[in-house]
Structures are given as structure tokens and as C-alpha cells.
C-alpha positions as CSV (number, residue, x, y, z in Angstrom):
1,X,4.7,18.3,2.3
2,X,2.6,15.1,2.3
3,X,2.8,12.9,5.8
4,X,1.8,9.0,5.5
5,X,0.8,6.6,8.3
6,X,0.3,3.4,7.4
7,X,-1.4,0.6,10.0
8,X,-2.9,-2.6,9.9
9,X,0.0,-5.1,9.2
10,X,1.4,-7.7,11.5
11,X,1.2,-11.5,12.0
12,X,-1.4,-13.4,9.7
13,X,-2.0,-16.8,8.6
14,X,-1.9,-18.0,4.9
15,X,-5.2,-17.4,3.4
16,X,-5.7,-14.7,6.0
17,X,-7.7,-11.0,4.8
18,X,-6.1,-8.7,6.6
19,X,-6.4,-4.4,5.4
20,X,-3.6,-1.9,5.3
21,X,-4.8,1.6,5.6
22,X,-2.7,4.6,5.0
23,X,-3.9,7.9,6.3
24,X,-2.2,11.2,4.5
25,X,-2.4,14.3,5.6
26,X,-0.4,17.8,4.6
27,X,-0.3,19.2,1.1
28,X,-3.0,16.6,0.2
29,X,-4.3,18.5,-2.9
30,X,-0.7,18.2,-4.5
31,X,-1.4,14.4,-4.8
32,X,-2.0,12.6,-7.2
33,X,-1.5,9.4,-7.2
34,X,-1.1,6.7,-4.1
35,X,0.6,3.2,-4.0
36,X,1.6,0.3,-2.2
37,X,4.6,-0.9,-2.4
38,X,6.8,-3.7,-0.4
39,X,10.3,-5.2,0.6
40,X,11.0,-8.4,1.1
41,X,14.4,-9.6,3.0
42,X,17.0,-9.5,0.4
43,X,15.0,-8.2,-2.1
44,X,14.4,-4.9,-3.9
45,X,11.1,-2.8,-3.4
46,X,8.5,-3.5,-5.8
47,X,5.1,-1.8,-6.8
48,X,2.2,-4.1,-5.6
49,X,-0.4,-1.8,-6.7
50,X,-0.9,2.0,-7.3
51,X,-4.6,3.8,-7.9
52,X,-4.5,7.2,-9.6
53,X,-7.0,10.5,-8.6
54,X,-9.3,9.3,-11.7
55,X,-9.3,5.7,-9.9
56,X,-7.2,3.9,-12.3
57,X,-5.3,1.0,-10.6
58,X,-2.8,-1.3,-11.8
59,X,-1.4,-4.5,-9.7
60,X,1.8,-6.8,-9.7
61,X,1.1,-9.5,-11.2
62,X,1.7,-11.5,-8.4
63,X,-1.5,-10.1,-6.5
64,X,-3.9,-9.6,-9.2
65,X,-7.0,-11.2,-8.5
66,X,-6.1,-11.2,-4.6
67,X,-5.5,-8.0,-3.4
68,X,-7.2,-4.8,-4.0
69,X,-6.6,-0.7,-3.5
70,X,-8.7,1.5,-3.1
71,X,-9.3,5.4,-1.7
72,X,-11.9,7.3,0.3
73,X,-10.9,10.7,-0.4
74,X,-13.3,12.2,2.3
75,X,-11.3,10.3,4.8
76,X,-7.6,11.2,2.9
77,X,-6.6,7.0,3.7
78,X,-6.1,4.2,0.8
79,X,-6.5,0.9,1.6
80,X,-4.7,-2.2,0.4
81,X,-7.1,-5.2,0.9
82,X,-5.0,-8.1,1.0
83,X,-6.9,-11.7,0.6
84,X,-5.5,-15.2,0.5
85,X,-2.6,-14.4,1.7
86,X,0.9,-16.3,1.0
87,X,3.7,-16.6,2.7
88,X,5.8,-15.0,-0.2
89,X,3.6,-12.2,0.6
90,X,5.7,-11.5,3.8
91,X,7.4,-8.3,3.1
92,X,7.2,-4.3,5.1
93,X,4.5,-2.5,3.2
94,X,5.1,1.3,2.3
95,X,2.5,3.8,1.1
96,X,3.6,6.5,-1.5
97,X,2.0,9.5,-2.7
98,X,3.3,11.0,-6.0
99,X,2.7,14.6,-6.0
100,X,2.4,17.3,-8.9
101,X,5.9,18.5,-7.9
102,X,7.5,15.3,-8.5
103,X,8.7,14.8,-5.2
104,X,7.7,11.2,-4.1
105,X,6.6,10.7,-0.6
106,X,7.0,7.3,1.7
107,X,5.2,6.1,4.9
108,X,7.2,4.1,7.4
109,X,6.5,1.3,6.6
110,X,4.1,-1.3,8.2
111,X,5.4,-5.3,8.2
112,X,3.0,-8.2,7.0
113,X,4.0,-11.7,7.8
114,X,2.8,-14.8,6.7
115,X,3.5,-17.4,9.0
116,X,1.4,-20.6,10.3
């Protein structure tokens, strides 16, 4: 089994930088790749961005050019740097892990909002 913590969410203003990390742990070598993805009120979950073991990424469109993910495998944590932030941005942010198995792992989930 893979466990995910995610921390560094909570209150930030628009145009705000804040960093999501998300710390695995477990059956670590079974991984391989790790995402970010989020939930809005009243809306479904959607991939923001996802990086693969080889380091191949892919973003939403919505937060191309703003946000970037990356991984420090010594450390077993992905990051989500977040810049010029929106309020449409607002939204709990889950890690995943995708494992060899093809069972699909979620963190808890750590909320971001965009408020003035």
C-alpha cells in the first residue's frame, strides 16, 4: 500500500505562490506515477497536473504556464508550485499515486482558497 500526506494549502491571496507538498511513503517502489488533482464546490475532480517516474509532466490547461510539479525522489514528496494564483483556483487539492498494480491511491486532501 502507498500512504499520501499532502500539506501546504490554506488561505492565499490572488497572485499569491504558495507550494503543496505531498510526502508518500509505503510500497513506494510500486509507483509510478504522481498527480495533482482538485475539486471545486459543485464540480467534478479534475487532473491539474501529473509527472511520471521518467519526469514527463502534463498540465490542465487552465494552469499551464502558472503552476509547476515536480519530485525529489530522495525525499519520496512531489510538489505542486502554484504561482499567480486565481480565485477559480479555489478547490481541495488531492495527490495520487498510480502504482504498477493498477490500484490508484488518494491523499486527503489539502484545501486552497483564493480569497482577498
Amino acid at each position: 500500500q502507498v500512504q499520501l500526506v499532502e500539506s501546504g494549502g490554506g488561505l492565499v491571496q490572488p497572485g499569491g505562490s504558495p507550494r503543496l507538498s505531498c510526502a508518500a511513503s509505503g510500497s513506494i517502489a510500486s509507483i509510478y506515477a504522481m498527480g495533482w488533482y482538485r475539486q471545486a464546490p459543485g464540480k467534478q475532480r479534475e487532473l491539474v497536473a501529473r509527472i511520471t517516474n521518467s519526469g514527463r509532466t502534463n498540465y490542465a490547461d487552465s494552469v499551464k504556464g502558472r503552476f509547476n510539479i515536480s519530485r525529489d525522489n530522495a525525499k519520496n514528496t512531489m510538489y505542486l508550485q502554484m504561482n499567480s494564483l486565481k480565485p477559480e483556483d479555489t478547490a481541495v487539492y488531492y495527490c495520487n499515486a498510480d502504482t504498477v498494480s493498477s490500484v490508484r491511491y488518494w491523499g486527503q486532501g489539502t484545501q486552497v482558497t483564493v480569497s482577498s
